[in-house]
C-alpha positions as CSV (number, residue, x, y, z in Angstrom):
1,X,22.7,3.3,11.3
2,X,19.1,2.4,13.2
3,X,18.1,-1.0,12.6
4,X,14.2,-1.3,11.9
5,X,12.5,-4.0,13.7
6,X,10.4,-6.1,11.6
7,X,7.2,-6.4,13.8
8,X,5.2,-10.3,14.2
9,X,2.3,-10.4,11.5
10,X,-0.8,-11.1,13.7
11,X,-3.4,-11.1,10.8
12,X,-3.2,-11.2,7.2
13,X,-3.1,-7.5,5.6
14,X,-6.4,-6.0,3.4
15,X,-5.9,-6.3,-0.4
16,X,-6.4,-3.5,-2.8
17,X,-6.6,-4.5,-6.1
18,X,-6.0,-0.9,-8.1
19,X,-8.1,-1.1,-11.1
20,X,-7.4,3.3,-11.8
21,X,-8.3,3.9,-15.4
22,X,-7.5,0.5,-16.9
23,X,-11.1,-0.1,-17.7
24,X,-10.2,2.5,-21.3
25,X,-13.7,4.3,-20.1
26,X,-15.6,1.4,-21.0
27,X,-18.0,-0.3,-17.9
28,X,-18.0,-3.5,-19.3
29,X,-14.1,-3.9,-19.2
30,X,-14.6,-2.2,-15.7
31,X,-16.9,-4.6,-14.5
32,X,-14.9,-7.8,-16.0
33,X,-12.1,-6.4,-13.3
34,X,-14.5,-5.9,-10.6
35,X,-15.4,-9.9,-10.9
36,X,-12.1,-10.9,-11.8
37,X,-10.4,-8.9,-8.8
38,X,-12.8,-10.4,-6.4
39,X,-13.4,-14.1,-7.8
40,X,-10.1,-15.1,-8.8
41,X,-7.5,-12.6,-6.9
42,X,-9.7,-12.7,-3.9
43,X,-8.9,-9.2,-3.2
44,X,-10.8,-7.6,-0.2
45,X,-11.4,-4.5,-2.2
46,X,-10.9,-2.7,-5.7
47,X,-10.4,1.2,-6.2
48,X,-10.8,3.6,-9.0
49,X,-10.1,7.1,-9.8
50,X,-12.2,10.2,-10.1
51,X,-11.0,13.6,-11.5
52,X,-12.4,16.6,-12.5
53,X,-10.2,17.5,-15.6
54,X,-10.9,21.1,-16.1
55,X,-10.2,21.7,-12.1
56,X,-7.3,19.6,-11.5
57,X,-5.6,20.4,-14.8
58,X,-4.4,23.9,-16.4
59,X,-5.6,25.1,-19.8
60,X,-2.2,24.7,-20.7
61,X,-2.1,20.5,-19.2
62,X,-5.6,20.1,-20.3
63,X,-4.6,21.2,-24.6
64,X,-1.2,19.7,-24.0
65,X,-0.6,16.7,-26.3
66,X,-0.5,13.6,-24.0
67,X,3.2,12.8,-22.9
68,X,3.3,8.9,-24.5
69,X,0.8,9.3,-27.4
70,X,0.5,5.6,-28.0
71,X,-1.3,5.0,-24.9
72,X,-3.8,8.4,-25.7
73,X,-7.1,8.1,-26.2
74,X,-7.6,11.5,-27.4
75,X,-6.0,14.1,-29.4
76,X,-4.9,16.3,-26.2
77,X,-4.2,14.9,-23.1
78,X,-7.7,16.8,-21.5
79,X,-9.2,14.5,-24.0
80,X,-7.6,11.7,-23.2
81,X,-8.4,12.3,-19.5
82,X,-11.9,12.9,-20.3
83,X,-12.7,9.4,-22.5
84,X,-11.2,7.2,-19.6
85,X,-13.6,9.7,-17.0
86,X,-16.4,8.0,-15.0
87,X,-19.5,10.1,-13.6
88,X,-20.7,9.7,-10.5
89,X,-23.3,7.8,-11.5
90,X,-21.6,5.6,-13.6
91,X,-19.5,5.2,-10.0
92,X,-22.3,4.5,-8.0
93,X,-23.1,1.8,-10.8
94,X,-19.6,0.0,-10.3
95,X,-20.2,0.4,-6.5
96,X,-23.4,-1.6,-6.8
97,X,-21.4,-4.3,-9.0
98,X,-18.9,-4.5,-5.9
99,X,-21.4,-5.2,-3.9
100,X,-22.8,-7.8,-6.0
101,X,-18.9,-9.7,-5.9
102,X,-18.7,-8.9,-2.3
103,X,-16.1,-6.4,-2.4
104,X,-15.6,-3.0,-1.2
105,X,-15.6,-0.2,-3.7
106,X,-13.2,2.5,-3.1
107,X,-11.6,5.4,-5.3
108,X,-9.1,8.2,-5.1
109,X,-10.1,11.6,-5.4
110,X,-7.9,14.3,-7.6
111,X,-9.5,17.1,-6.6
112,X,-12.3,18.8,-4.2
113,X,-15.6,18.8,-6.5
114,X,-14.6,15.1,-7.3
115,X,-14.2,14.4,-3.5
116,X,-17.6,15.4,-2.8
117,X,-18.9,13.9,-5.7
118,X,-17.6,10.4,-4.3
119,X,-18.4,11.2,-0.6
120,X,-22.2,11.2,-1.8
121,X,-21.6,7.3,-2.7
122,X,-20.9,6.7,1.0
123,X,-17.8,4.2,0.1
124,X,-16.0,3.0,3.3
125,X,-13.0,4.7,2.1
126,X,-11.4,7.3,-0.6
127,X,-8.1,7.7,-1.3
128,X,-6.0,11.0,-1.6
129,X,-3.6,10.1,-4.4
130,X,0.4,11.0,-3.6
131,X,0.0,14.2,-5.8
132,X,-2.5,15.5,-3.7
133,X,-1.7,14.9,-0.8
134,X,-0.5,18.2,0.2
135,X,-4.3,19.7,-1.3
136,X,-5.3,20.9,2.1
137,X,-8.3,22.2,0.7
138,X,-9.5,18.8,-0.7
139,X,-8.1,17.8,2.4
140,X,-10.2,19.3,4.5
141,X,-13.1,18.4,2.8
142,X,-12.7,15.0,3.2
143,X,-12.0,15.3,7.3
144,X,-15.1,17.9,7.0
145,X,-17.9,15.8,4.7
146,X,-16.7,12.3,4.8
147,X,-17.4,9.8,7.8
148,X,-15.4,7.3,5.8
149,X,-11.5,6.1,6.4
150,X,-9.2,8.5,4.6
151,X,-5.9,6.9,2.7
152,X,-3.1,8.9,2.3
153,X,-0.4,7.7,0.0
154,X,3.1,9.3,0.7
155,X,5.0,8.8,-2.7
156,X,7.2,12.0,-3.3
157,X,6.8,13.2,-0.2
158,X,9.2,14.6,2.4
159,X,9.1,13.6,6.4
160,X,8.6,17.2,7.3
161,X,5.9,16.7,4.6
162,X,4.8,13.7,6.3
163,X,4.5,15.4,9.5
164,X,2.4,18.1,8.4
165,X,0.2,16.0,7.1
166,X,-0.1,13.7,9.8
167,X,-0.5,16.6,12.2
168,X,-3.5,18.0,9.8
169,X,-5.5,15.5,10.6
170,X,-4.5,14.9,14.2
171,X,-6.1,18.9,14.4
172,X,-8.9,18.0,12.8
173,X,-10.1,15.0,15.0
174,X,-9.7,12.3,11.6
175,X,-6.0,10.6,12.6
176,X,-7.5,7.5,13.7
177,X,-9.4,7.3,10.2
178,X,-6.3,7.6,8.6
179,X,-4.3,5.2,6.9
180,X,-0.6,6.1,5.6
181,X,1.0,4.5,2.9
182,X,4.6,3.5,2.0
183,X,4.6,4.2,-1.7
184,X,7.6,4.9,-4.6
185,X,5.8,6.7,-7.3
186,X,6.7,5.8,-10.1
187,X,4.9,3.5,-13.3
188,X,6.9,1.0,-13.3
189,X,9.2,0.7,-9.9
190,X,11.7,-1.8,-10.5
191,X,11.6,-4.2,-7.3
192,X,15.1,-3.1,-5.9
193,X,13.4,0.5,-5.3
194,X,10.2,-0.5,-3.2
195,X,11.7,0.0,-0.6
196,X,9.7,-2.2,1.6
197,X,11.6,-1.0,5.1
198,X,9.1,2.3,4.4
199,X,6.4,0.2,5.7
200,X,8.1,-0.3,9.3
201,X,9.8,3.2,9.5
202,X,6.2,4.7,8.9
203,X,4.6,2.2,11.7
204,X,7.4,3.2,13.9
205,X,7.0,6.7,13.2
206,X,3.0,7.3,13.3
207,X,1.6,3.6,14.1
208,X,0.3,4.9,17.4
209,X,-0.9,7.9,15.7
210,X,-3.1,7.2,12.7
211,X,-5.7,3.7,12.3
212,X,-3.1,1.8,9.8
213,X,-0.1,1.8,7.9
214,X,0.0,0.3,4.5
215,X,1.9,-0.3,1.0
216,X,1.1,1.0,-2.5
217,X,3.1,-1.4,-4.8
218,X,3.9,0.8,-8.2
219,X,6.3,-2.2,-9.0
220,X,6.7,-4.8,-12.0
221,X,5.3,-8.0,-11.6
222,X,7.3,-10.3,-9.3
223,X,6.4,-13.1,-7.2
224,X,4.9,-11.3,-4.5
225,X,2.8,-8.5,-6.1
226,X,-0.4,-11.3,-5.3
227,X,-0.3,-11.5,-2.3
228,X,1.1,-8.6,-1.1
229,X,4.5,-9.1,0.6
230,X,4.9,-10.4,4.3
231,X,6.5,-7.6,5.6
232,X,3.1,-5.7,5.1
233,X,1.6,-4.5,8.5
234,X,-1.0,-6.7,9.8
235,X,-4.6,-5.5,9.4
236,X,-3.1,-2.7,6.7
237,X,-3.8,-1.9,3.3
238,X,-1.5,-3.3,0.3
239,X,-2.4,-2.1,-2.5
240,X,-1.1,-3.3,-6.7
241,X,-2.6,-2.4,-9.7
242,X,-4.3,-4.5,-11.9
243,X,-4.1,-4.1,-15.6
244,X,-5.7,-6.7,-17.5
245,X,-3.7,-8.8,-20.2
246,X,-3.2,-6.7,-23.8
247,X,-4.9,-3.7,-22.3
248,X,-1.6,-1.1,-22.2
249,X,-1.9,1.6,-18.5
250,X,-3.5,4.3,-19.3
251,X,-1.7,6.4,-16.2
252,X,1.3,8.4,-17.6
253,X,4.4,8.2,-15.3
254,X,4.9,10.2,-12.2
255,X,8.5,10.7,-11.4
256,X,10.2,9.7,-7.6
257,X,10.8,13.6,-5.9
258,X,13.0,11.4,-3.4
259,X,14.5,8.0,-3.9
260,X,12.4,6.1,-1.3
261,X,9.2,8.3,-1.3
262,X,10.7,9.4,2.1
C-alpha cells in the first residue's frame, strides 16, 4: 500500500463558509448569515447557489414531488426550487452586503445561463458543484467568459474522471485558476467517511498542475468543522456549510457514486 505524506502547513487554509439555499429564499435570513459568517466565524468568504430550474431540471424533476416533503417549500419540487431561487440581482445585492462585512462573495453555478448570469457580477470565484462537473459546456463557459478562479468539487467522481477534467482545463489555458476539491457527497457524511487523506492524494496527484487543492466538508458537526481541519492544504479552500439554528437544509441528499469521492 502507498503511504501519503502529510505535507508541513505553511499558512493557514481560506475558509468557505457554505451558506447554499439555507437562507428559505428570504434576503433578510441571507444577510443575517452573511454577517454572522464573517463577524463571528471569521470566515474569509461565503458562497451561494444559482440555478436555472427549468434548464437544469426535466419536466419530469421539475413536477416531481420533492423527495423529503417536510423540508419543501412548494408543492413540486420545481416549486420548491424556485421559492428558495435568487435573481441575479438579488445576487449582486448580497455581493454588495459581502463587501460591506469584508468578505468575498462567491457561488456555485448549476448550469450555463446561470454561469453567465453570475460571471456578470465579477465575483473572484464560482464554483462548479460535484454534479456538474462533467457539464463541459458550462464548463467551457466559465474557462471562455470568466477571468475569475474556477472551483471544481470532485464528489462522485472517478480518477479517469478527474483526469479529464483536469486535462480540460490544462487545454484551455485555465489550470492555474483552478482549484480541486476533496469532497464526499453526501448530506450528512458521517466523520469516518471524509476521507481527509483525499486532500493529499489530490495535491500529490495535480498540486503542480492546477492553483490549489481544497476540502468540501459535507460532514456532521464535529470539533473541527470550524476551523477546518489541519490536514487542509496551506493557502487552499475548506469549505462547511452553514445552516443556522432551527432552520432545517433545504438541499435534498446526493448519494456517494464511489466511497471516497475518488
Amino acid at each position: 500500500m502507498t503511504r501519503l505524506s502529510i505535507p508541513e502547513v505553511t499558512a493557514p487554509p481560506k475558509v468557505v463558509a457554505e451558506i447554499g439555499c439555507n437562507h428559505k429564499g428570504d434576503m433578510a435570513i441571507a444577510e443575517e448569515m452573511i454577517m454572522m459568517a464573517a463577524t463571528f466565524c471569521k470566515v474569509d468568504a461565503v458562497k451561494f447557489q444559482k440555478r436555472n430550474n427549468r434548464e437544469l431540471l426535466s419536466p419530469e424533476a421539475f413536477d416531481a414531488p420533492h423527495p423529503n416533503p417536510m423540508h419543501a417549500y412548494g408543492p413540486t419540487y420545481g416549486a420548491h426550487r424556485e421559492f428558495l431561487e435568487f435573481s441575479t440581482d438579488q445576487h449582486r445585492r448580497l455581493k454588495e452586503i459581502c463587501d460591506r462585512f469584508g468578505v468575498e462573495y462567491s457561488t456555485s453555478v448549476w448550469d450555463v445561463t446561470s454561469a453567465r448570469e453570475m460571471i456578470s457580477l465579477k465575483p473572484k470565484f464560482l464554483k462548479v458543484p460535484s454534479a456538474l462537473n462533467l457539464n463541459f459546456e458550462m464548463l467551457s463557459v466559465l474557462t471562455d467568459e470568466y477571468a475569475g478562479e474556477i472551483h471544481c468539487s470532485f464528489g462522485m467522481t472517478t480518477r479517469e474522471e478527474e483526469e479529464r477534467i483536469v486535462a480540460f482545463f490544462e487545454r484551455k489555458g485555465r489550470a492555474k485558476d483552478v482549484v480541486l476539491y476533496a469532497c464526499t457527497s453526501g448530506y450528512p457524511v458521517e466523520c469516518e467517511e471524509v476521507c481527509l487523506y483525499e486532500i493529499v492524494r489530490l495535491q500529490e496527484a495535480y498540486g503542480t498542475r492546477v492553483k490549489s487543492i481544497g476540502f468540501s466538508g459535507h460532514h456532521h458537526a464535529s470539533p473541527w468543522t470550524s476551523p477546518p481541519p489541519p490536514s487542509a492544504r496551506p493557502g487552499s479552500n475548506a469549505t462547511s456549510p452553514s445552516t443556522a439554528p432551527g432552520r432545517a437544509p433545504t438541499t435534498p441528499p446526493r448519494w456517494n457514486r464511489t466511497a471516497c469521492a475518488a
